[in-house]
C-alpha positions as CSV (number, residue, x, y, z in Angstrom):
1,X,0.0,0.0,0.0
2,X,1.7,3.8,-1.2
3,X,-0.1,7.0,-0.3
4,X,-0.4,9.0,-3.0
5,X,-1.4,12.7,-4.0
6,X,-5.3,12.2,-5.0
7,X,-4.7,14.3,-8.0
8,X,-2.7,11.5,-9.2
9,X,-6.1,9.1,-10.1
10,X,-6.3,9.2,-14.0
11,X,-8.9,10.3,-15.7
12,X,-10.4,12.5,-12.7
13,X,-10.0,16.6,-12.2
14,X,-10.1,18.2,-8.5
15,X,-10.9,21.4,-8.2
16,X,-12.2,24.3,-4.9
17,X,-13.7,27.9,-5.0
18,X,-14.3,29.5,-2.0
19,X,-15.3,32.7,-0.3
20,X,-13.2,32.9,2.7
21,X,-15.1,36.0,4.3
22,X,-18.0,34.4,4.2
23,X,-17.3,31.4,4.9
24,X,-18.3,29.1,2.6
25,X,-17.4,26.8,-0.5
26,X,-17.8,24.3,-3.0
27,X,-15.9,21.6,-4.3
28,X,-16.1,19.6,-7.5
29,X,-14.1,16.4,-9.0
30,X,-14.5,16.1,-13.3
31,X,-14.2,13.4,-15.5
32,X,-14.1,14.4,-18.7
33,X,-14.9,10.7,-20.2
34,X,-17.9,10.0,-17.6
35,X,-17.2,7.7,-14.4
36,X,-19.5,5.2,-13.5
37,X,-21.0,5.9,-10.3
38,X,-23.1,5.3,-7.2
39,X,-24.4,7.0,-4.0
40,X,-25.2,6.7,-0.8
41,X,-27.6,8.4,2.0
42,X,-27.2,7.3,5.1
43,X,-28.1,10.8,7.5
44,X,-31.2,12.2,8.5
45,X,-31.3,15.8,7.2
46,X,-29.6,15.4,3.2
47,X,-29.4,18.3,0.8
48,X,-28.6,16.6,-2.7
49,X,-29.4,17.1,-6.2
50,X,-29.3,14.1,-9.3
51,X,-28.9,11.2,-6.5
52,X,-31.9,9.4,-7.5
53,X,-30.7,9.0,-11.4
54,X,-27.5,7.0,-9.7
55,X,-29.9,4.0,-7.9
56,X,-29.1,0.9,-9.7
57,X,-32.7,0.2,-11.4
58,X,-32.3,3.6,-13.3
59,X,-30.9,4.0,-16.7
60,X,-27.9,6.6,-16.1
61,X,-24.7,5.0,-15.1
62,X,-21.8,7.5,-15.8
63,X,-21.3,10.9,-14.4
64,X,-19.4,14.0,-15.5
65,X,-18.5,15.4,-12.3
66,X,-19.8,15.2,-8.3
67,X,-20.2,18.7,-6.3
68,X,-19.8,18.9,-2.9
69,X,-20.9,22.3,-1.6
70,X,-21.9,24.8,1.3
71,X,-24.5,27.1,1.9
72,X,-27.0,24.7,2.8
73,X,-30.5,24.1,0.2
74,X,-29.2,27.0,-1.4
75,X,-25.9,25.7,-2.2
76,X,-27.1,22.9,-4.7
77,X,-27.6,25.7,-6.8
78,X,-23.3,25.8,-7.7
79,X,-24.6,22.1,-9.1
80,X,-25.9,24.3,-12.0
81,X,-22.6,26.3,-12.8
82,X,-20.5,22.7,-12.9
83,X,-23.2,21.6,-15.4
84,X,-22.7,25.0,-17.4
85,X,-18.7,25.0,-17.3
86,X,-19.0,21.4,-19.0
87,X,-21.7,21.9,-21.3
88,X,-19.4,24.4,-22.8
89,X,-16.3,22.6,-23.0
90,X,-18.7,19.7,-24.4
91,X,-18.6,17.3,-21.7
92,X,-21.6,15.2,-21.4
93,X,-23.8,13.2,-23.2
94,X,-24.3,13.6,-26.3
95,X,-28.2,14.1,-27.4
96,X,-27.7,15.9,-30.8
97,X,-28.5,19.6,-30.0
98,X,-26.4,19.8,-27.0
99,X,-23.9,17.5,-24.6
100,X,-25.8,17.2,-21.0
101,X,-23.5,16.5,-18.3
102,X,-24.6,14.6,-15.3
103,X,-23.7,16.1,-12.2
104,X,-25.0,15.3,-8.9
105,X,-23.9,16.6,-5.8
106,X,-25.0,17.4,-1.9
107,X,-24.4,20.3,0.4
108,X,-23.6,20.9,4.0
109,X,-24.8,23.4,6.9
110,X,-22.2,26.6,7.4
111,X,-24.7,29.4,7.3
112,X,-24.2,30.6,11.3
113,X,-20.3,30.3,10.2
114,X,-19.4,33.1,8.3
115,X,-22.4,35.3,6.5
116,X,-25.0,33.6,5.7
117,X,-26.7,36.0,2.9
118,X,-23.2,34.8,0.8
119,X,-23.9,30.7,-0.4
120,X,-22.2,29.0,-3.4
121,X,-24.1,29.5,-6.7
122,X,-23.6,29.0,-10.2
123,X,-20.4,31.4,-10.6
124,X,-18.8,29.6,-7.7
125,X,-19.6,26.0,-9.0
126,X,-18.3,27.3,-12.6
127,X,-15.0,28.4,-10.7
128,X,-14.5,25.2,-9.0
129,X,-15.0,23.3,-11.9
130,X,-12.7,25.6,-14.3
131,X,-9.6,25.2,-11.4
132,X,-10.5,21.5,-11.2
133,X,-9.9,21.3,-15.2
134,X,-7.0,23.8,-15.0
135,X,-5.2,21.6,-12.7
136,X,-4.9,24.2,-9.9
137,X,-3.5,23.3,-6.2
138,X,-6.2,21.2,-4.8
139,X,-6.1,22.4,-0.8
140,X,-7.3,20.8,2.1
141,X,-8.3,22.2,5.4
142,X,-10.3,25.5,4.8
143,X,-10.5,25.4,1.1
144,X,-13.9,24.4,-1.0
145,X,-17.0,22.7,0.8
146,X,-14.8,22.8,4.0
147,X,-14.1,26.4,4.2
148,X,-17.1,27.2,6.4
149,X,-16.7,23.4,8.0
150,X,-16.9,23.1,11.8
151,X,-17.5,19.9,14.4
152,X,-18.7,19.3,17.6
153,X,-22.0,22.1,17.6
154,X,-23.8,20.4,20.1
155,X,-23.4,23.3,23.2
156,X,-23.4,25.5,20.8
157,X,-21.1,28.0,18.7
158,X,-18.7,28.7,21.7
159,X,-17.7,24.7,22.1
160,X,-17.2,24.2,18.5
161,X,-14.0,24.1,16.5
162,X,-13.3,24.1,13.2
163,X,-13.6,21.4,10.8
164,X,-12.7,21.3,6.9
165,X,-12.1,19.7,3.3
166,X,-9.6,16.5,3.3
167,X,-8.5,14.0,1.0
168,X,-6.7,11.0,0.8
169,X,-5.5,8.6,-1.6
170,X,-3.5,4.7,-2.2
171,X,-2.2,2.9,-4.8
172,X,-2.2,-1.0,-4.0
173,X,-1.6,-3.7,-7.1
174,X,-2.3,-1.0,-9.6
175,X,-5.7,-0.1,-7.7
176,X,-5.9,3.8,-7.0
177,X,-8.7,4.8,-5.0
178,X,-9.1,7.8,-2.7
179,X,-11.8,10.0,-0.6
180,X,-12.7,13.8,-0.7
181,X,-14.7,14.5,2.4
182,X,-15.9,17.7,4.1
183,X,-16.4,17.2,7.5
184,X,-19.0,18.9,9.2
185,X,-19.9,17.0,11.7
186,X,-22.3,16.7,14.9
187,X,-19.9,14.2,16.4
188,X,-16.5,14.4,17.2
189,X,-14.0,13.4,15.8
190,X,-11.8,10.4,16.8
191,X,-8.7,8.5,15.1
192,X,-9.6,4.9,15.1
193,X,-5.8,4.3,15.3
194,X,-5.0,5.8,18.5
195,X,-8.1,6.6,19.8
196,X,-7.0,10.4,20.1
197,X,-10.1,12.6,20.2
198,X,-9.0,15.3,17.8
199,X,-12.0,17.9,17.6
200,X,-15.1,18.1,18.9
201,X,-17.0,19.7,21.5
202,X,-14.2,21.8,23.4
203,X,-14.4,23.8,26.8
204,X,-11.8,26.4,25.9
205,X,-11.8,27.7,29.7
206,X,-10.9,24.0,31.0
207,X,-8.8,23.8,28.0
208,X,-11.0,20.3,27.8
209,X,-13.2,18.0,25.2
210,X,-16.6,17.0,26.6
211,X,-17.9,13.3,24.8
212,X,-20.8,14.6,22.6
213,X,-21.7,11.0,23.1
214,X,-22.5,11.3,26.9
215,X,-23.8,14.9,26.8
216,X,-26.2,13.4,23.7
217,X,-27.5,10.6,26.5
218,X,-27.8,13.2,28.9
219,X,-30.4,15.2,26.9
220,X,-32.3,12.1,25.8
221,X,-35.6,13.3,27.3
222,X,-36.1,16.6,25.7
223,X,-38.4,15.9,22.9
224,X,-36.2,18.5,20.8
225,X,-35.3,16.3,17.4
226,X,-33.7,19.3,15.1
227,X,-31.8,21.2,18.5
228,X,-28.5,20.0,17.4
229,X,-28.8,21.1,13.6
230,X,-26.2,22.9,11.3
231,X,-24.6,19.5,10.1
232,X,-23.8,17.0,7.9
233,X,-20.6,15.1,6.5
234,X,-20.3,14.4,2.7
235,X,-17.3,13.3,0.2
236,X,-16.7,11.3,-3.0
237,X,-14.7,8.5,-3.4
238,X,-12.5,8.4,-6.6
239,X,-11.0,5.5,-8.1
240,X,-10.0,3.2,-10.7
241,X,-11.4,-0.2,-10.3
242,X,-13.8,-2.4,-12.4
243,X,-17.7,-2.3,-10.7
244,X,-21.3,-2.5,-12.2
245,X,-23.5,0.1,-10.9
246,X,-25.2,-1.9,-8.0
247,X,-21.5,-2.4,-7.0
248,X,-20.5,1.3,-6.7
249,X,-24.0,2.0,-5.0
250,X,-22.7,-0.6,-2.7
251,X,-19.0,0.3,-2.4
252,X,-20.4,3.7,-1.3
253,X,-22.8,2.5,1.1
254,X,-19.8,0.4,2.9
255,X,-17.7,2.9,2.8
256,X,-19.9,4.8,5.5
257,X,-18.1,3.0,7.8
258,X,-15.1,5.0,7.2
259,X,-17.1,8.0,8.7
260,X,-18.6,5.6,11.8
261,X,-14.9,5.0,12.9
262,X,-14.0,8.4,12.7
263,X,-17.2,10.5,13.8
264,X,-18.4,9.8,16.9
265,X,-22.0,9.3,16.9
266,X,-22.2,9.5,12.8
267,X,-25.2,9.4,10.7
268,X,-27.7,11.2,13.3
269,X,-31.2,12.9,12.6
270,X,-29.5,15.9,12.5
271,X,-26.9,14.9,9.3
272,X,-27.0,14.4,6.0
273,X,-24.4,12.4,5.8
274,X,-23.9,11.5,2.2
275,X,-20.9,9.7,0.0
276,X,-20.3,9.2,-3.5
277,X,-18.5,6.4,-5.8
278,X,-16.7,7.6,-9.2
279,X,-14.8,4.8,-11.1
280,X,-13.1,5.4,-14.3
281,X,-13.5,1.3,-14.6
282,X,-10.1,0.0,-15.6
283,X,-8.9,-2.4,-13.0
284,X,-10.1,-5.9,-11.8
285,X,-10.1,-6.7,-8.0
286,X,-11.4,-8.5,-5.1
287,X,-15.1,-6.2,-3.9
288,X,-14.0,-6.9,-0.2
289,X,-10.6,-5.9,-0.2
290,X,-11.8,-2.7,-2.5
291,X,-14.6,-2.0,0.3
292,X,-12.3,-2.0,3.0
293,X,-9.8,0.3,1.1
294,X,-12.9,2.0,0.6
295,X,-13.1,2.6,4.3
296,X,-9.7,3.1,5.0
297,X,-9.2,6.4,2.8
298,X,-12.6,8.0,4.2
299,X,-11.3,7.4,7.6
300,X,-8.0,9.1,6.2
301,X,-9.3,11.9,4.9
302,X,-11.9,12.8,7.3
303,X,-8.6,12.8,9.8
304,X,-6.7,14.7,7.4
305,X,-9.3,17.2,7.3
306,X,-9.6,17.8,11.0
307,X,-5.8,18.2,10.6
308,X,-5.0,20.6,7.8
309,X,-7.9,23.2,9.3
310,X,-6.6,26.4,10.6
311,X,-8.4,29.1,13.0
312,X,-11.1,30.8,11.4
313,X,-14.8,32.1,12.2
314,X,-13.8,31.9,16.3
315,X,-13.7,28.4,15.9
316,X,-10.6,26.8,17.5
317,X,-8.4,24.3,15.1
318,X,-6.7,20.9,16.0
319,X,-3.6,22.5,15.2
320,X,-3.5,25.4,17.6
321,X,-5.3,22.8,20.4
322,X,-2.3,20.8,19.8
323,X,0.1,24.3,20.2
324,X,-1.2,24.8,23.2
325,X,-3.5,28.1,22.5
């Protein structure tokens, strides 16, 4: 197994836009040629857009590009500048008049971040996908869909820190297959590894985390089902190996696990927690060793995401936990 730069996946683009004043951002990753893909659900409060044409009894099974975005409902609107930038440089399907690219894509919750009259829309989604097929720097930390990312919301704005865009990529037998995750979590979040908690809920007085699990036990009797809102963790997995369209639906659903090991508790009411599969459909392998890899570079990215996040919006970062401030 070799860690690799996610830009290095053939056939796939990566590419952010951001408005770092505001606080908020969008995310996109191309293919030019159409990946086959899949999706999967698995919180309680999604914001998406083209998910249904991806379940396996419908017709369409490639797409042109996946969007990950801010700005909550209003967000899926940058959706509609990635379809433009394509349809332009003739990416899509062909139907005679006009190439129609498929592009599907779900949004997270950073409106109390930075402000919130300021959401992705079409010009941002066109800017993220024209860097992504420019071959621009593709950052992590507070960069795209995690620029207005935080974690760990649950007592509110002042115990929150700040959370972010990561990615994440291997090479193993010629398989390359990598994650692209915001993480905007209502849990915190934990490395699986070393059982570290790394962001979360933090009492910045006691210089402290407090277990969003226990305080979420705690509050079990108030009858309050939306009080812990302003969520949701979603990402796309990129890669190169051979699966039908049931299979990447599949692969995607599995690799949800990645975000249970990581985010602790994941896939609440109050998420809308959502991954993607892209394939470019080139390499034969074994499905279970692919799902577990699958896993294992969500985990990785949601860490990395936590990790490369700097200060921002008065929300405290890993790194400056970890300095001491």
């Amino acid at each position: 197994m070799r860690e690799l730069p996610i830009t290095s996946i053939a056939g796939f683009a990566f590419g952010n836009a951001e408005n770092e004043k505001a606080g908020t951002g969008c995310t996109t990753v191309v293919c030019e040629q159409g990946a086959r893909a899949g999706v999967s659900v698995q919180g309680g409060s999604p914001g998406t857009r083209e998910t249904d044409a991806l379940q396996s009894e419908n017709l369409i099974d490639q797409v042109h590009g996946v969007f990950l975005s801010g700005g909550s409902a209003f967000g899926l609107d940058a959706g509609s500048g990635v379809m433009h930038e394509l349809e332009k440089r003739e990416i899509g399907f062909d139907v005679g008049v006009t190439k129609v690219p498929i592009v599907p894509g779900a949004i997270l919750f950073d409106l109390t971040v930075g402000d919130a009259n300021v959401r992705p829309d079409q010009q941002m989604g066109k800017k993220a996908a024209q860097n992504a097929l420019q071959g621009l720097p593709f950052l992590q930390g507070n960069a795209g869909a995690g620029m207005g990312a935080s974690v760990g919301k649950l007592l509110g704005p002042s115990t929150a820190m700040k959370g972010g865009l990561g990615h994440y990529a291997i090479e193993v037998d010629g398989l390359k297959i990598g994650a692209v995750i915001a993480v905007n979590s209502f849990g915190d979040i934990v490395d699986p590894t070393t059982g570290e908690r790394m962001a979360g809920v933090y009492d910045r007085e006691e210089q402290r985390f407090i277990d969003s699990e226990r305080v979420l036990v705690e509050h079990m009797n108030r009858n309050e089902t939306n009080r812990f809102s302003e969520n949701t963790t979603i990402g796309i997995i990129t890669c190169n190996a051979m699966l039908s369209k049931p299979q990447a639906n599949k692969l995607a659903a599995i690799a949800h696990d990645g975000f249970a090991r990581t985010i602790k508790p994941s896939h609440m009411f109050v998420d809308g927690d959502t991954l993607f599969a892209m394939t470019t459909n080139e390499v034969k392998v074994d499905l279970n060793a692919l799902s577990y890899l699958a896993c294992y570079v969500v985990e990785r990215a949601v860490l990395a995401a936590v990790k490369s996040a700097d200060s921002a919006y008065n929300l405290l970062s890993y790194s400056d936990i970890k300095k001491g401030r």
